[in-house]
ZABA-711936 format. One record per residue: z, y, x of N, C-alpha, C in turn; residue in one letter. Coordinates in steps of 0.001 Angstrom, whole numbers, plus 500000, padded with zeros to 6 digits. Each point is the difference from the previous one (the first is absolute). Layout:
ZYXZYXZYXA...
***
This chain:
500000498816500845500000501184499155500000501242500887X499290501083499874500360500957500204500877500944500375X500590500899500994501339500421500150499722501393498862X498793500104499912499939501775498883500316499882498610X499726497765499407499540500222499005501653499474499492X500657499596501126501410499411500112501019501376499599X499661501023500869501053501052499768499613500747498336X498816499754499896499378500885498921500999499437499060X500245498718499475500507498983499070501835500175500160X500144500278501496501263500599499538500358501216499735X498948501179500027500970501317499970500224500437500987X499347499218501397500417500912501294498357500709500425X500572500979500528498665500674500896499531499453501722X498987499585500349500222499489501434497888500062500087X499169499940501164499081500581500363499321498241500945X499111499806499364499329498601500552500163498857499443X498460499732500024499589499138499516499842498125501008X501222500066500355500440498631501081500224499088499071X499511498557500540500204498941499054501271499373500275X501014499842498905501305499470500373500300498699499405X500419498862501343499933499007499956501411499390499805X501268500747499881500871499664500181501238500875499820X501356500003500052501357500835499791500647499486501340X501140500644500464500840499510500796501171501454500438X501453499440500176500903500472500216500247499855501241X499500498699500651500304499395501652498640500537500481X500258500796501058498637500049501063499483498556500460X500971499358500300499876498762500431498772499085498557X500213500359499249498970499186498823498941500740499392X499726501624501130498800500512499754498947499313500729X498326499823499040499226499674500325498773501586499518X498511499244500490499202500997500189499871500230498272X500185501301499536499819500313498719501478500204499126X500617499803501034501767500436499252500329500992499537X500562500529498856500868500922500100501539500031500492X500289500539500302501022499960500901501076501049499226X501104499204499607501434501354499784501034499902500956X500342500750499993500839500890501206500980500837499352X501146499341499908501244500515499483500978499858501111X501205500904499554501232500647500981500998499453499000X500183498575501083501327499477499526501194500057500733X501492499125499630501261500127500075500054500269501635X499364498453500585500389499771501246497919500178500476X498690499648499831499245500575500487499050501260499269X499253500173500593499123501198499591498617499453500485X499157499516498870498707499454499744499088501553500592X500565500894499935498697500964500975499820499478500711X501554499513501239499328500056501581499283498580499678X499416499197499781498752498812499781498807500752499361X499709500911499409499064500981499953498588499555500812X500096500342501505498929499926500678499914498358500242X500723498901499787499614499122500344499822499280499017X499941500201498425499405499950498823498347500210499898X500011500785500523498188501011500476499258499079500736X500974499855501308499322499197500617499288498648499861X501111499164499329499773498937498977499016500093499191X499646501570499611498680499612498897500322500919498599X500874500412500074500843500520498762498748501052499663X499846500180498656498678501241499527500580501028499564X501392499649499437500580501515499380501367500140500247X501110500430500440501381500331499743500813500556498901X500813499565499579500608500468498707501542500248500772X500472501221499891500970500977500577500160501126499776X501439500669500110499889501312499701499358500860501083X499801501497498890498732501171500755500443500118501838X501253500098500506500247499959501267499643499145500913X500162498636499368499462498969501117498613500498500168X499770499166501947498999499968500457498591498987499822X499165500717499499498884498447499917498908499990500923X499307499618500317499004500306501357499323499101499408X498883499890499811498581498804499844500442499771498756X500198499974499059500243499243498913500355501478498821X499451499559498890500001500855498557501983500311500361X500271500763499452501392500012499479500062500599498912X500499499661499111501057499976498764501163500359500051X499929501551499572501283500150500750500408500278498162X501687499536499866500614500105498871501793500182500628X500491500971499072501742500288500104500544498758499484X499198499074499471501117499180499713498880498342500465X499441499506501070499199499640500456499965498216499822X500934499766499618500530498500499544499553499897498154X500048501314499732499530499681498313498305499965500153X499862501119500553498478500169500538499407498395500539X500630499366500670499580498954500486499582499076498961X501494499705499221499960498909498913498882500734498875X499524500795499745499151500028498934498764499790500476X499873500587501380498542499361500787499729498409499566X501062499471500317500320498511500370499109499461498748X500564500373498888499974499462498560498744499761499504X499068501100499969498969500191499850499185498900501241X500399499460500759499226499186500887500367498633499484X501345499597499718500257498417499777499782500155498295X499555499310500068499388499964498378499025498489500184X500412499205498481500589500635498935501403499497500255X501095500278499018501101499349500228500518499522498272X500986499437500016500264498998498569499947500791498893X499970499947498517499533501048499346501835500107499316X500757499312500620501319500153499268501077499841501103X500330501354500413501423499842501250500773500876499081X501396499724500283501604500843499577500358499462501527X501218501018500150500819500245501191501230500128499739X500894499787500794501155499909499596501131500602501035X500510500534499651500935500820500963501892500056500254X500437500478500018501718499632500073500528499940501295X501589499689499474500454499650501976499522498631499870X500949499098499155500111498112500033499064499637498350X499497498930500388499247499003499101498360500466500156X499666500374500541498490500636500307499295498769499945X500453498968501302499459499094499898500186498921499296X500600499612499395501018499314498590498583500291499281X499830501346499297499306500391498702498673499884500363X499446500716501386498302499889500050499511498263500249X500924498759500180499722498796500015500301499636498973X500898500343498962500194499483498939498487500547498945X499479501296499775499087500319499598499037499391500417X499715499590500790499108499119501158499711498540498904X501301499703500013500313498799499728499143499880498346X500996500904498728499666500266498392498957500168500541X498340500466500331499029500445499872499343498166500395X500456499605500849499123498510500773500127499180498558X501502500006499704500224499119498924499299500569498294X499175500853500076499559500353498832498554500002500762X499600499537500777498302499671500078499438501019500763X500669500764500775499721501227500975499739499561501382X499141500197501019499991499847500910500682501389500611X500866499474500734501499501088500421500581500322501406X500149500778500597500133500104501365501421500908499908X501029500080500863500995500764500854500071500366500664X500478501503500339500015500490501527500992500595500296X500917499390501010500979500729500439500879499473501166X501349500184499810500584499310501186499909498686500347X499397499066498905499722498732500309498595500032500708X499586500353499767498417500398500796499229499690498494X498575500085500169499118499551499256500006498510499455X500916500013498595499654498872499139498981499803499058X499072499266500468498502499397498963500409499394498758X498917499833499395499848498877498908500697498866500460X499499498931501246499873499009500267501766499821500479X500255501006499873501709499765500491499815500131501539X499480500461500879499835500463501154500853501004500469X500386500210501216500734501268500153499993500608501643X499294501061499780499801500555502076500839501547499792X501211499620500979501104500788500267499374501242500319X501106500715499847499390502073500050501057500825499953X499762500714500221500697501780499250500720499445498778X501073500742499071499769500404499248498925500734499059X499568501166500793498966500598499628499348499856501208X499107499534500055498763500448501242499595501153499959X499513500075501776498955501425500032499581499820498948X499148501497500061498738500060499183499060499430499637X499105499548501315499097499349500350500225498393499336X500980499639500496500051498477499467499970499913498818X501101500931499599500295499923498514498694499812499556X499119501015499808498778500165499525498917499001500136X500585499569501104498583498916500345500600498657499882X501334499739499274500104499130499314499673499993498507X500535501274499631499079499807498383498895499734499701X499539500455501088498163499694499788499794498855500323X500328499311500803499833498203500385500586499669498583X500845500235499702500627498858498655499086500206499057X499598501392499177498689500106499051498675499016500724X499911500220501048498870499102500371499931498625499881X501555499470500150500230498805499549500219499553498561X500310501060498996499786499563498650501409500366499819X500551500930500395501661500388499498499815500842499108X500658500022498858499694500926499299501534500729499440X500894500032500601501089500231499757500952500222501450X500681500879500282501007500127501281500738500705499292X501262499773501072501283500690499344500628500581501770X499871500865500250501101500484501651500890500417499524X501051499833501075500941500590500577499515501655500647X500840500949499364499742501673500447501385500407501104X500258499775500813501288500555500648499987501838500403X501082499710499961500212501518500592498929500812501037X500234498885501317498867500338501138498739500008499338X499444499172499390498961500079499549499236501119499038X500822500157499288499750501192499256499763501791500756X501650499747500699499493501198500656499075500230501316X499081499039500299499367499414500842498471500072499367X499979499767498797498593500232499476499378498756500197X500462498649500429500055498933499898498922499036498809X500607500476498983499607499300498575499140501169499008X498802500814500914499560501129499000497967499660499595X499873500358499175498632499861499461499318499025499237X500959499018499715499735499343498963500368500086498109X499367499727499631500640500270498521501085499031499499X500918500703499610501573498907500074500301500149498114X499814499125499389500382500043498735501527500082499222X500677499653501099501863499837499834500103499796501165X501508500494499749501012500017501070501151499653499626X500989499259500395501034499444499812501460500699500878X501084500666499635500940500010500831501305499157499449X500446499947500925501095498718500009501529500880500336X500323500221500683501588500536500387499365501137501521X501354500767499895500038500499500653501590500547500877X500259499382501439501094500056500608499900500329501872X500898500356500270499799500495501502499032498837500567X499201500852501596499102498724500452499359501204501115X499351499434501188498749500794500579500662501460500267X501194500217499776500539501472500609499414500158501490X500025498988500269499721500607501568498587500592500550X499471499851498715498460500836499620499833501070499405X500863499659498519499987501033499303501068500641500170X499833501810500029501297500799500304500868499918499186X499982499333498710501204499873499367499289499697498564X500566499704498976499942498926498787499029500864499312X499861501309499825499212500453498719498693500019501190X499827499994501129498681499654500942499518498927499388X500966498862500218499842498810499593499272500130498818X500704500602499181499485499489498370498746500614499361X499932501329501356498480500363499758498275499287500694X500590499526500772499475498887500717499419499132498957X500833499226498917499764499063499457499166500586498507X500535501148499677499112500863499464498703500132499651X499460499945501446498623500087499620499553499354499672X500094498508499802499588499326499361499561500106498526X500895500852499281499764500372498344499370501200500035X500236501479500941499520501570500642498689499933500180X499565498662500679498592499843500627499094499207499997X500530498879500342499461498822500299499179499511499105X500902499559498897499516498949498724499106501372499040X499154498601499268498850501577499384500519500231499049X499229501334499530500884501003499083500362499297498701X499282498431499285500346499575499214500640498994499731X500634499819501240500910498751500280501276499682499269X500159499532499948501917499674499713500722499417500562X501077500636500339501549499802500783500920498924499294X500289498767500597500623499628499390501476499910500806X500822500208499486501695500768500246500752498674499565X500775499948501072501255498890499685501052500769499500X500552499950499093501730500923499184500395498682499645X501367500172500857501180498934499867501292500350498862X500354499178500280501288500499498694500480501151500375X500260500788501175500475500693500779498857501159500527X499205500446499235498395500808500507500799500393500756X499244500137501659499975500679500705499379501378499925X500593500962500817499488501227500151498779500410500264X499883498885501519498618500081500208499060499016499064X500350499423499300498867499416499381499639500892498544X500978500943500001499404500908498396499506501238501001X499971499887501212499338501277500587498359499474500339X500186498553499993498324499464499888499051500035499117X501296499930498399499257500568499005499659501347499986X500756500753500441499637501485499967498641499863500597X499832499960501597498960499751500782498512499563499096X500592498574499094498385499552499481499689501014498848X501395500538499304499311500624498792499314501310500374X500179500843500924499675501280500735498612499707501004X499507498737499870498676499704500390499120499662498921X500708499659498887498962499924498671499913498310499929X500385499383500906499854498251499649501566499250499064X498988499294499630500635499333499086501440498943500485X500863500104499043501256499128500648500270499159499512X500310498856500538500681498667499382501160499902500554X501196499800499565501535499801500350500325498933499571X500808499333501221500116498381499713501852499917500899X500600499250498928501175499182500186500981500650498972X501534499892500181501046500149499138499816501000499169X499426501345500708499745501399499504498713500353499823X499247498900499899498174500107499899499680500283498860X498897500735499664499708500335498590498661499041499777X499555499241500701498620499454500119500221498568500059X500796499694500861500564498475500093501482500018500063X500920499492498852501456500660500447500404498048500104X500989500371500779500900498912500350500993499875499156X499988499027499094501647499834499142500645499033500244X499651499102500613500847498750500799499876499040500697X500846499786500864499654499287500912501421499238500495X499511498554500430501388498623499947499279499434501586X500716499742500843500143499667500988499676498073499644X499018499051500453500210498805500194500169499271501079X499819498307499786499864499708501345499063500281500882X498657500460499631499212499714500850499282501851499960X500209501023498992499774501322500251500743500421499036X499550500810499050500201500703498840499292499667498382X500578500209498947499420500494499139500154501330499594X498883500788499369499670501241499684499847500254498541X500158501168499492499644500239498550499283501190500485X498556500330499402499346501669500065499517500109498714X500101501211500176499322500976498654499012500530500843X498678499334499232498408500926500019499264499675498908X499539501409499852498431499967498978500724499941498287X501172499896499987500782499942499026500424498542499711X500328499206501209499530498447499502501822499764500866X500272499150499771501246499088501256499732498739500166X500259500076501964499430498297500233501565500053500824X499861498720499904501418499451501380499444498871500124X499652499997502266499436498686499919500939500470501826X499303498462500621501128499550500859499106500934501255X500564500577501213499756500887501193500183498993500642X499480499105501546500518498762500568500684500397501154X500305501602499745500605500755501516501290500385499949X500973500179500741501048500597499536500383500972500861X500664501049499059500224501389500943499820500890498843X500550501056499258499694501126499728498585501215500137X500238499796501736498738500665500149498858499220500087X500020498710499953498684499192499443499668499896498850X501031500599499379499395500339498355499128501464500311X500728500695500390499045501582500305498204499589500525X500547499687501266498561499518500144499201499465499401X500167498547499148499361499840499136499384500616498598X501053500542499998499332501148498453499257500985500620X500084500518501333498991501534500442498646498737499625X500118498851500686498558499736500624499206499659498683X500718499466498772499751499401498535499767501752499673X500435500950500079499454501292499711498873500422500312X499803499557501435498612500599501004498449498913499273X500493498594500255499350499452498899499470499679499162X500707501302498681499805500431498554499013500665500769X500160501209500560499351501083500242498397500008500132X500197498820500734498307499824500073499401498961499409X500874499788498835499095499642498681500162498139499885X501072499350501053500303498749498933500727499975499238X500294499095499206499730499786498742501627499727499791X501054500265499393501212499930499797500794498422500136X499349499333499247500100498129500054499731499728501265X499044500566500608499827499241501528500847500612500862X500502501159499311500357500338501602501283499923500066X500670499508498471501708499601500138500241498138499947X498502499331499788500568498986500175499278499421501930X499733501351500776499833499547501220501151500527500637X500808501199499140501218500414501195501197498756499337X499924499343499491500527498815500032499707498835500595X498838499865500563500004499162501368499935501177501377X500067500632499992500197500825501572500712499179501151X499040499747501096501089499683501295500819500637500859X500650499754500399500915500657500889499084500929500961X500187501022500300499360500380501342500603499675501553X499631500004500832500167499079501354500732501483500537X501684499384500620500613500960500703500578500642498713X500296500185498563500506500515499275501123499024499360X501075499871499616500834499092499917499369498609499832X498917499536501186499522498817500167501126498882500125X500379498949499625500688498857500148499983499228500953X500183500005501542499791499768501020500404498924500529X501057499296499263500420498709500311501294499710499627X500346498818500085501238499463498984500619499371501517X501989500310499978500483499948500804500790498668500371X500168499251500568500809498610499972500841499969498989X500697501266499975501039500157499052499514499980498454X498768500048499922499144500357498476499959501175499600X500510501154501267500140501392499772498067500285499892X499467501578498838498893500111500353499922501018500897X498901500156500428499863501174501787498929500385499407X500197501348499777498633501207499639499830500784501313X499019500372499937499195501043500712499202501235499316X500510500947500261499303501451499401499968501091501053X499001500992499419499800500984500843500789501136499980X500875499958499232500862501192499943500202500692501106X500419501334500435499807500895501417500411501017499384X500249500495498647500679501256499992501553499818499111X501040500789499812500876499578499613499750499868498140X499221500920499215499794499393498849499502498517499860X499068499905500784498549498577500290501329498837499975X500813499930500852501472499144500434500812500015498923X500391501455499552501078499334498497499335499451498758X498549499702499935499222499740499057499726498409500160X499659499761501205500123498943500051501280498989500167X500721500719500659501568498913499832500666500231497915X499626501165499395500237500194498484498919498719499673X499156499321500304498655499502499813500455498298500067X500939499720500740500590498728500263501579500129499626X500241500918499727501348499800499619500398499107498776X499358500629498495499984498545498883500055498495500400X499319499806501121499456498529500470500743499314501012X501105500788500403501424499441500756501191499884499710X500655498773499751501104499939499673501616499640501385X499256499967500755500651500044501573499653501783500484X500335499955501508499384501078500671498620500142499991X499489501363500209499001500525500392499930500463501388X499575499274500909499465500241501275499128500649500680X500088501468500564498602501195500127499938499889501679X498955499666500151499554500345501306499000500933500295X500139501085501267499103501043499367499545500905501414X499409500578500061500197501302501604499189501023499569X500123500942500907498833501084499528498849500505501247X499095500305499805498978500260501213500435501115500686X499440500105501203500029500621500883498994501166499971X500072501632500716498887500797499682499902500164498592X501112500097499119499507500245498922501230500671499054X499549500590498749501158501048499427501829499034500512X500682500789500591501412499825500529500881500077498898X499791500389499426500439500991498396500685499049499333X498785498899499391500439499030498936500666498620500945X500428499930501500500463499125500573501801499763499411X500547500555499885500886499875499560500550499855498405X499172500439499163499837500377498625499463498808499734X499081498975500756499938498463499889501280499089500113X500584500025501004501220499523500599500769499859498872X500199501405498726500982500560499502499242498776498715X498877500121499754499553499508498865500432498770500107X499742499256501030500030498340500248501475499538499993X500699501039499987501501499390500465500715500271498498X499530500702499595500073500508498223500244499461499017X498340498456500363499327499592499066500699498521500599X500125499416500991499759498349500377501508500067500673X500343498395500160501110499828500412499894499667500988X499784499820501129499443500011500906498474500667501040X500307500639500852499460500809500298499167499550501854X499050499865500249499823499833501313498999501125500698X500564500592500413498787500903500922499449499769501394X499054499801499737498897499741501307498940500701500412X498924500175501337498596500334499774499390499598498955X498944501279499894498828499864499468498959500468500754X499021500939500068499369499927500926500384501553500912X500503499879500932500670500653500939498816501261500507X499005499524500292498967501037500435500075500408501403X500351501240500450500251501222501003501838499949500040X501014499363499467501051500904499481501057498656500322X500952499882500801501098498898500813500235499461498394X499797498508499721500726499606499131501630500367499415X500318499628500499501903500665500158499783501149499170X499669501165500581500020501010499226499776500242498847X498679499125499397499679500284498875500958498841498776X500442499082501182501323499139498729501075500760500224X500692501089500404500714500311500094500249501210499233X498624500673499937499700501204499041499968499005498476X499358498971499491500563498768498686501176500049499625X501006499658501311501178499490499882500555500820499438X499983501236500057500630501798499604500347499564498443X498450499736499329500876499748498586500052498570499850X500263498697500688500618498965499774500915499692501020X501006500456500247501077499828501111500368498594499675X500070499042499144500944498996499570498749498818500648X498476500752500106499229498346500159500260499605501169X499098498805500597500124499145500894498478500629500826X500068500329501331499122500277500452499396498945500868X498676499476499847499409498789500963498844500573500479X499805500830500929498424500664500716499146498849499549X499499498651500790499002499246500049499944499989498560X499112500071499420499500499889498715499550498588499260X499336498902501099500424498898499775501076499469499594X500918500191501526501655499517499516500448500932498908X499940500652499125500155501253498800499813498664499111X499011499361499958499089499770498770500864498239500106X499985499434501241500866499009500058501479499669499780X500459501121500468501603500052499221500573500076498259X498968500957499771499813500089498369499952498869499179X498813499299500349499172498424499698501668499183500082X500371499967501489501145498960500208500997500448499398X500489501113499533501371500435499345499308499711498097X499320499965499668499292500352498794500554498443499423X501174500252498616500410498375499274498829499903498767X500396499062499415499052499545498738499858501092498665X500763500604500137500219501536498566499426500996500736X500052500216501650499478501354500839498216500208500044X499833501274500064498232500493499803499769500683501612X499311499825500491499800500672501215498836500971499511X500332501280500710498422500948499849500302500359501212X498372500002500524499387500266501997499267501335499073X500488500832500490499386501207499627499290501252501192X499322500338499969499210501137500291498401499710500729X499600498990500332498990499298500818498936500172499016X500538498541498527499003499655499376498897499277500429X498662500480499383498623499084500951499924500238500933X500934500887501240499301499929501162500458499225500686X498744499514500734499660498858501252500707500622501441X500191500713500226500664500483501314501006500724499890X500835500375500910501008500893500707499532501172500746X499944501182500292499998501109500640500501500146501248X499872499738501346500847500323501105499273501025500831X501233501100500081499143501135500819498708500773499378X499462501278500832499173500351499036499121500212501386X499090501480499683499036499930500837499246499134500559X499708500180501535499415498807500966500915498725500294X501474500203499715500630498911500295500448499537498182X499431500454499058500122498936498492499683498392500058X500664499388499913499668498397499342500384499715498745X499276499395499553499889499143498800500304498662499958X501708500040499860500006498534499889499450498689498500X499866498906500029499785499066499015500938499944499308X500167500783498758501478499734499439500159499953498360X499888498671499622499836500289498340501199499553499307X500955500913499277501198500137499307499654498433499212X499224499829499320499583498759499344499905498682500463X499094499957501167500095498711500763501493500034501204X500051500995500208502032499914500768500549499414499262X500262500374498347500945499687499116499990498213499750X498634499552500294499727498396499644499608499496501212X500109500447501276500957499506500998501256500127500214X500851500522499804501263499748500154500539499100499008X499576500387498965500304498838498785499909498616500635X498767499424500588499755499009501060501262499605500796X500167501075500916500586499846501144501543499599499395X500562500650498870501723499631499758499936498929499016X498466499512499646500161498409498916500041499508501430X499530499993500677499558499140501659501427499738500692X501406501204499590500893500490500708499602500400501357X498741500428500362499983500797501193500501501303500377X500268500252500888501283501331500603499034500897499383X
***
């Protein structure tokens, strides 16, 4: 395509008629016919790769009016990352004719796989994108971002339409949003879920935060979209400030749970194996069985049975598929059963709401102790390190603090900054031995939760040039040690 007939289509002004073969954020993945963006980030600054973008082949630069361009068109824009992504858009084409996005601190990925899920099971060919990476139709899954660049993002939508997807659901994070990440596609709904501390160490402080997530309803999604809003028995502040947000854009709202006017929640019974539910929609009442248990797996499930509606299935299908819903992987996944017959979950929890939600989430389902094992990352908001500690020691009777992924930052320190609000737990650094003591102390009435990891496959050590990535999955640890103390090995 064209680089004149490319800018024309977005609204930008730029001079030549160069044939553009390609996008890229990495100089390193410019080829001859690239456009090339060049943004000023945290820790680098995509100018200074500028000339060796060019060199590579690059035909145009997209940057603000100050940067330098030499041989190559420039595009110069004040805000040069939006400029980019709308270039982008207009090049990857086509993409699915039905995406919603979904935004929040916790359940992002809960709801855009569960929507994933209601759309496959009603005859949709259905894709996911987010912290799990790219989930297909075929049940496939290639790890990622939360939100990807631009570039990928984009040039995954367009591979999946090419493959016959006709439905996606992403994950919108904070970074992403204010990143320009997820822009130029037409977004029919949007989903928000909760909103609680997270990412401070990015954002200067909570209403940053919450404008961040913002744009998603401000901008993003098209002007005739609809928001669909989680209201708990308890509406949050910020979630009637989301309504404000969608109604002051002119899109339409759906409100879903205790305080929902669209899908309301009137009851719900804890079983053995999840929940049953009662909802009010359409003027009708169903109560059928949820196979998940947790509170906020009811939330999630009703945003994604909202997002769902939205784009037009059919009410019967889409409440008798959130009644088979699977678990999502790393979300109070069931990780293994303990010599003792204790069960051992694994979730991703990492902020101190994400943690009292999930130990509130297993609490019905224990009649012994509740066992929390947990740490917090390294390089990252300091803030909620202790305000976890405080939650976990709150909620469970037993408390173990260990690593999680350490990063740049002396382990010690960052269990010690935990310990602040759980003075009473048991501190075990190795995170293995964390997960093995739990398992071995854990009787036949006790629940173990390995909390903050979730699906991830590795550990964090160090950052920069000296970062490693160790092999480390909260899930397969948990059903080795289980092994090792049926075995009675040390």
């Amino acid at each position: 395509m064209k680089l004149a007939k490319l800018c024309d289509e977005a609204g930008l002004a730029c001079a030549g008629d160069a044939l553009v073969t390609g996008f890229a954020i990495d100089n390193r993945k410019v080829a001859p016919g690239t456009v090339f963006g060049a943004f000023q980030g945290l820790q680098v600054n995509g100018e200074d790769f500028i000339p060796a973008a060019i060199e590579a082949g690059a035909v145009a630069v997209v940057a603000r009016p100050e940067a330098r361009v030499d041989g190559a068109i420039h595009i110069a824009d004040a805000m040069p990352r939006r400029a980019f992504a709308k270039l982008a858009a207009r090049f990857f084409t086509p993409v699915p004719d039905h995406i919603v996005a979904v935004t929040g601190t916790n359940g992002k990925t809960s709801t855009v796989e569960m929507t994933r899920q209601i759309w496959r099971m009603a005859g949709h060919r259905a894709a996911s994108i987010g912290t799990l990476g790219v989930t297909t139709p075929d049940e496939s899954v290639s790890t990622g971002l939360t939100t990807p660049d631009i570039v990928t993002f984009l040039s995954n939508l367009s591979g999946l339409a090419r493959e016959g997807v006709t439905h996606v659901a992403y994950e919108a994070s904070s970074h992403g949003l204010a990143q320009f990440r997820n822009e130029g596609v037409p977004v029919m709904a949007a989903g928000f879920t909760n909103f609680s501390r997270d990412h401070l160490d990015y954002h200067a402080d909570m209403e940053d935060y919450f404008a961040a997530k913002m744009r998603l309803f401000d901008e993003v999604i098209s002007p005739d979209a609809t928001a669909v809003v989680w209201m708990g028995a308890e509406a949050s502040e910020w979630n009637a400030r989301v309504v404000d947000h969608a109604q002051q854009r002119g899109l339409k709202v759906m409100t879903v749970g205790e305080a929902g006017e669209t899908i309301r929640l009137t009851g719900r019974e804890p079983t053995q194996l999840g929940q049953s539910l009662t909802i009010e929609h359409d003027g009708t009442s169903r109560t059928f069985n949820l196979p998940l248990i947790g509170a906020y797996q009811v939330s999630n499930a009703l945003t994604a049975a909202g997002l769902a509606l939205t784009t037009g299935i059919d009410a019967g299908q889409v409440w008798d598929a959130v009644a088979r819903l699977q678990p999502v992987r790393g979300r109070l996944e069931r990780a293994a059963i303990a010599p003792s017959d204790a069960p051992v979950y694994v979730d991703y929890a990492h902020t101190p709401d994400a943690l009292e939600a999930a130990i509130a989430a297993l609490r019905p389902h224990v009649s012994g102790r509740l066992i929390t094992v947990f740490g917090a990352g390294g390089d990252r908001d300091h803030g909620k390190r202790a305000p976890m500690g405080a939650a976990a020691a709150k909620a469970s009777d037993l408390v173990i603090v260990t690593d999680d992924n350490p990063r740049g930052e002396d382990p010690a320190d960052i269990r010690r900054q935990v310990l602040e609000g759980a003075p009473q737990a048991r501190e075990i650094g190795g995170r293995r031995e964390a997960i093995h003591a739990a398992i071995a102390e854990a009787g036949a009435q006790d629940i173990v939760l390995i909390a903050g990891k979730g699906h991830e496959t590795g550990q964090i050590i160090g950052s920069g040039e000296n970062m490693r990535v160790l092999p480390f999955d909260d899930v397969e640890v948990a059903r080795e040690c289980v092994g090792e103390i049926a075995r009675g090995d040390a």
